[in-house]
MDTraj code that builds the backbone (N, CA, C; nanometers):
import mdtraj as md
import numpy as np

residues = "UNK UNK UNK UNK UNK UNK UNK UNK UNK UNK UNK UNK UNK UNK UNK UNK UNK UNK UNK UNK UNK UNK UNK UNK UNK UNK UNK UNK UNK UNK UNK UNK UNK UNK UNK UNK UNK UNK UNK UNK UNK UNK UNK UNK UNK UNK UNK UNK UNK UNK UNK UNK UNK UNK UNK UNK UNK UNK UNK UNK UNK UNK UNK UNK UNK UNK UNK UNK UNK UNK UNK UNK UNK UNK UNK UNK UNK UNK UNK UNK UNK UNK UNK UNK UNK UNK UNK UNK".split()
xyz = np.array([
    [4.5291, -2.2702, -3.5968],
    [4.5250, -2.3851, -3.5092],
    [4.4452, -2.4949, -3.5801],
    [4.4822, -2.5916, -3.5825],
    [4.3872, -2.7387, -3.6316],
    [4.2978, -2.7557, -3.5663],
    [4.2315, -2.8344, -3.6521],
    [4.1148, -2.9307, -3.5390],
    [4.1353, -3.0099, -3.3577],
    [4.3123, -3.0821, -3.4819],
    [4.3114, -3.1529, -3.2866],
    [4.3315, -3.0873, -3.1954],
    [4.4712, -2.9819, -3.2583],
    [4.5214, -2.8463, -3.1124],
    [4.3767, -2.7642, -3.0801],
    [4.3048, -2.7818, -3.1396],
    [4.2043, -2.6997, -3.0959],
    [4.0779, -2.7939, -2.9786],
    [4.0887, -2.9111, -2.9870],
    [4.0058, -3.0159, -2.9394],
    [4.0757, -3.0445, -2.7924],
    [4.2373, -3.0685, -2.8283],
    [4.3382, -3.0723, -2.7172],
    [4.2795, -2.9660, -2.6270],
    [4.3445, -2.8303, -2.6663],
    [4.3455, -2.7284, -2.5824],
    [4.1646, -2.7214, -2.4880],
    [4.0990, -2.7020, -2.6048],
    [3.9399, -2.6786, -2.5239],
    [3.9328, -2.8083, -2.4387],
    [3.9929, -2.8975, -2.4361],
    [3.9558, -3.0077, -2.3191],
    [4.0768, -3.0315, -2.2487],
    [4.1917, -2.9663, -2.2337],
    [4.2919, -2.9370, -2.1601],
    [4.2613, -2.8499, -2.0466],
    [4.1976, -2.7060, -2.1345],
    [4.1422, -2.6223, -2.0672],
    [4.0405, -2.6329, -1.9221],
    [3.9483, -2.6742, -1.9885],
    [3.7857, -2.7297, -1.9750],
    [3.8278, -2.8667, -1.7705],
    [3.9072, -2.9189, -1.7731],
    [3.9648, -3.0584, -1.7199],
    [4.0397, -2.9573, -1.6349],
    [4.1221, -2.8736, -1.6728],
    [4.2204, -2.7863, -1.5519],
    [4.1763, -2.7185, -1.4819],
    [4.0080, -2.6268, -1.5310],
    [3.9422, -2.5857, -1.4825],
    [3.8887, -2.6497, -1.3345],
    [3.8263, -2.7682, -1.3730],
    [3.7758, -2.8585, -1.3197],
    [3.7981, -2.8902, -1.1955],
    [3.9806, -2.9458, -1.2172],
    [4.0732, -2.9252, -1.1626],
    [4.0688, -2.8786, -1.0249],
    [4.1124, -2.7502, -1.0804],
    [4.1178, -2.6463, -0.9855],
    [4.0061, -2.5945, -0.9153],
    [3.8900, -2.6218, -0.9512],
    [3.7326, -2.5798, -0.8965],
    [3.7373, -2.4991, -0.9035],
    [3.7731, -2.4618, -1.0470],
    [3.6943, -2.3213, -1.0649],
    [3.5858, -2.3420, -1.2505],
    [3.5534, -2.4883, -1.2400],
    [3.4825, -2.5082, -1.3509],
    [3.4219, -2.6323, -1.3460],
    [3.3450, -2.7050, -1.3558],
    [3.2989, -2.7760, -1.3819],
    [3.3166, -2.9409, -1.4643],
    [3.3958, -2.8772, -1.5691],
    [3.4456, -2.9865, -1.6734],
    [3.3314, -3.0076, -1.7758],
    [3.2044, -2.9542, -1.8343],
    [3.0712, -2.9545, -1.8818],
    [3.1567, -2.9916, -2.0297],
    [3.2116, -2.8949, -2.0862],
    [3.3082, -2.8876, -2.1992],
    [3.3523, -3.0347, -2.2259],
    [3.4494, -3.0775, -2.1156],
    [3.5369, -3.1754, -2.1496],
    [3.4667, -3.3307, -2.1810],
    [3.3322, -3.3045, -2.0671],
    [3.2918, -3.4163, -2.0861],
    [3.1613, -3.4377, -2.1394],
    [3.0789, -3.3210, -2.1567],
    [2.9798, -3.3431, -2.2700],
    [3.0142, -3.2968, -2.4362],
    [3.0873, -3.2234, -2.4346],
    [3.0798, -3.1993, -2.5846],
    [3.1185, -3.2863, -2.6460],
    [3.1314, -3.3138, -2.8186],
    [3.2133, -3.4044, -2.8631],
    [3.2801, -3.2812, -2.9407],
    [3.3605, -3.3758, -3.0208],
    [3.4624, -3.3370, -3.1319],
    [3.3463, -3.2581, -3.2649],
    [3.2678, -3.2630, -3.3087],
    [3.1801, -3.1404, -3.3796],
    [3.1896, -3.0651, -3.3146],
    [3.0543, -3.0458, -3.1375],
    [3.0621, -2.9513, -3.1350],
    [3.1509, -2.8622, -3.0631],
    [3.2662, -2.8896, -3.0142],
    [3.3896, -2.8367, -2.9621],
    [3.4129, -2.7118, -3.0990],
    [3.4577, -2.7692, -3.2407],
    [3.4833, -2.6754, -3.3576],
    [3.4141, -2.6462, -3.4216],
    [3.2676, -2.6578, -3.3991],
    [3.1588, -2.5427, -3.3939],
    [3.1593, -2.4357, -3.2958],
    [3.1864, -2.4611, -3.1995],
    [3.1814, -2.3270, -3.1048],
    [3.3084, -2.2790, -3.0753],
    [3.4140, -2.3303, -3.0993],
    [3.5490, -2.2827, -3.0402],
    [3.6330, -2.2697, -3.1931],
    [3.6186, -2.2682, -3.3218],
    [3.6936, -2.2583, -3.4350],
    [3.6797, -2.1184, -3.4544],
    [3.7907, -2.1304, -3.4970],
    [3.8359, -1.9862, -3.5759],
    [3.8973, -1.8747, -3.4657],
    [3.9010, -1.9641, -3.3706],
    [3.9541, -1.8312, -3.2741],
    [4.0553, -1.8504, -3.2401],
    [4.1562, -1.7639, -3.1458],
    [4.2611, -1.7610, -3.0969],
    [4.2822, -1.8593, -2.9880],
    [4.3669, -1.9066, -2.9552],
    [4.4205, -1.9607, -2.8374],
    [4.3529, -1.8845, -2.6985],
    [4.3649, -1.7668, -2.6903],
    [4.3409, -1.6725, -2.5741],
    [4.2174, -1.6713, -2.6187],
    [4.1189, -1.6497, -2.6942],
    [3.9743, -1.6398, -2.7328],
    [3.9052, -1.8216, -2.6302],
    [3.9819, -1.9054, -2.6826],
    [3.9365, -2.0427, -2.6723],
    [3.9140, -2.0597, -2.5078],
    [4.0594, -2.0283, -2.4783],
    [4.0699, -2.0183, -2.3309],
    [3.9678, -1.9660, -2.2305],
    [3.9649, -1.8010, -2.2875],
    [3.8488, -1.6859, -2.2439],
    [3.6841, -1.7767, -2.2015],
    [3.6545, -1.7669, -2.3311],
    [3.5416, -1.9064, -2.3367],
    [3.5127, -1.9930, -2.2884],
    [3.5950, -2.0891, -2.3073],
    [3.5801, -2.2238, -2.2055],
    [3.5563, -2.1833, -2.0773],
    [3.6934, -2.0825, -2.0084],
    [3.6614, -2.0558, -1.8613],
    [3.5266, -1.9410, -1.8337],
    [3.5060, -1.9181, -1.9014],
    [3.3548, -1.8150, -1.9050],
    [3.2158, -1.9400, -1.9028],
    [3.2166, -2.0575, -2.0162],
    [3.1066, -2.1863, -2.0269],
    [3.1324, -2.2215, -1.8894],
    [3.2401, -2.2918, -1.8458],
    [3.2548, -2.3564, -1.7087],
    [3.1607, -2.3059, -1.5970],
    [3.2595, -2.1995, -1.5955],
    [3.2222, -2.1247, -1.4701],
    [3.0552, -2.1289, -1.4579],
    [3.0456, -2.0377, -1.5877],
    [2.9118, -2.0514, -1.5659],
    [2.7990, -2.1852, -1.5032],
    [2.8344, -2.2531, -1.5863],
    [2.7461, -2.3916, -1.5725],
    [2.7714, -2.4318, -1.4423],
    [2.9366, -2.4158, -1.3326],
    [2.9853, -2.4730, -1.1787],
    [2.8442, -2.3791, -1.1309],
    [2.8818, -2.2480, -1.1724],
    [2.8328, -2.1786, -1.0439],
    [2.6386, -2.2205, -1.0485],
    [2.5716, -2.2080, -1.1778],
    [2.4726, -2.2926, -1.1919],
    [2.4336, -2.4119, -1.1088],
    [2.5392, -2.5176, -1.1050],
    [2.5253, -2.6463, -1.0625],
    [2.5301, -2.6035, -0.8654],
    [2.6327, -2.5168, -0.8848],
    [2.6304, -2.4902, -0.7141],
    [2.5150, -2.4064, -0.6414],
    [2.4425, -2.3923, -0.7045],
    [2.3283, -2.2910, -0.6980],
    [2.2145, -2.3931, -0.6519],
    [2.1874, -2.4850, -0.7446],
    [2.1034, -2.6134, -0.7565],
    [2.1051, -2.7130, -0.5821],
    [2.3052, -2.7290, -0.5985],
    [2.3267, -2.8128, -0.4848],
    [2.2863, -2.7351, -0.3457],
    [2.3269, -2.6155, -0.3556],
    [2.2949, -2.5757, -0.2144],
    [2.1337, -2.5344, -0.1665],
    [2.0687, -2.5237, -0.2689],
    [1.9008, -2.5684, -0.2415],
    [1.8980, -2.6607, -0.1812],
    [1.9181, -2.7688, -0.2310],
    [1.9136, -2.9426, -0.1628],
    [1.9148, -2.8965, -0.0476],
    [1.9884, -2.8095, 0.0396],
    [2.0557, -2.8085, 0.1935],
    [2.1350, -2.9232, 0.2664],
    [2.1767, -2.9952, 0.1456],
    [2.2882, -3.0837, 0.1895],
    [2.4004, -3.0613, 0.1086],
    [2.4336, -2.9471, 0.0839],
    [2.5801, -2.9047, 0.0526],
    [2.5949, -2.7337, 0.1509],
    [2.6968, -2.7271, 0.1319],
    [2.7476, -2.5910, 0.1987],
    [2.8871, -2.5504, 0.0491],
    [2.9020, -2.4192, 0.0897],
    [3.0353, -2.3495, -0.0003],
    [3.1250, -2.3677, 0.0804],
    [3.2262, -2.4053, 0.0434],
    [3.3493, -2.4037, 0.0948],
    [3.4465, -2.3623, -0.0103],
    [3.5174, -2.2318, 0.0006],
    [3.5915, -2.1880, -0.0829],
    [3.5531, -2.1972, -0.2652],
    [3.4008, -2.1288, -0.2435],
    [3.3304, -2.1241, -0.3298],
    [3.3414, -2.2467, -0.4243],
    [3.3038, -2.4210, -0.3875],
    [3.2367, -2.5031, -0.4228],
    [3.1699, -2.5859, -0.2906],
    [3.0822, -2.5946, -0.4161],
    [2.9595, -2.6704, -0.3244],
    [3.0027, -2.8579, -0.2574],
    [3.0342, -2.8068, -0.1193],
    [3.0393, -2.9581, -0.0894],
    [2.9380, -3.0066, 0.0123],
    [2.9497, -3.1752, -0.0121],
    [2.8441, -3.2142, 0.0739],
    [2.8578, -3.1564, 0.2400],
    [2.7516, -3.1618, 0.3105],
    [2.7357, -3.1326, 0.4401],
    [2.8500, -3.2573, 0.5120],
    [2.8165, -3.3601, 0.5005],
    [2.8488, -3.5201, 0.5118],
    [3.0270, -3.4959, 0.4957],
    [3.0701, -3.4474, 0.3759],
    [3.2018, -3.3946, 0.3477],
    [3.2271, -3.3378, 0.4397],
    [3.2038, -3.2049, 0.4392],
    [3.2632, -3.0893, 0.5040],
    [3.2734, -3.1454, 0.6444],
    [3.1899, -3.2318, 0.7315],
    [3.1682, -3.2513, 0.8541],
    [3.2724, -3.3224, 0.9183],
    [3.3325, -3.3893, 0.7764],
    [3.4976, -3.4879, 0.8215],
    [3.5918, -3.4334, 0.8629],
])
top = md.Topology()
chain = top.add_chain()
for i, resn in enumerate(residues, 1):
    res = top.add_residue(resn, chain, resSeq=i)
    for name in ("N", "CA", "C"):
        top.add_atom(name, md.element.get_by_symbol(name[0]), res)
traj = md.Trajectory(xyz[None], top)
């Protein structure tokens, strides 16, 4: 895989995650182009994938951990939304 298919995919990935709330987007929108093929080169397609959705997750469920301290978010279908939200 190249540099770009490899830059593509990890922020294809990373964004669908997001997406779907089951990630964050941390990948897509903090990394750059170094360190994307520092941490994601040399691997497989299915390796890249694995990863990304393993970083995400991690860092959502982190961030949702944080928000629901505040006590102005609640889970709803395991993401954290505002109280203010949910109440609409």
């Amino acid at each position: 895989m190249t540099n770009d298919e490899l830059l593509k995919l990890v922020r294809a990935t990373s964004i669908d995650l997001m997406n779907a709330g089951k990630g964050d987007g941390t990948i897509y929108a903090c990394y750059g182009d170094d360190e994307i093929i520092a941490e994601f080169g040399g691997k497989t397609a299915e390796q890249v994938i694995r990863k990304v959705r393993k970083m995400d997750k991690a860092t959502a469920d982190h961030f949702n951990e944080v928000r629901m301290f505040s006590g102005e978010y609640r889970m709803v279908d395991g993401v954290s939304v505002s109280i203010y939200e949910a109440e609409r």
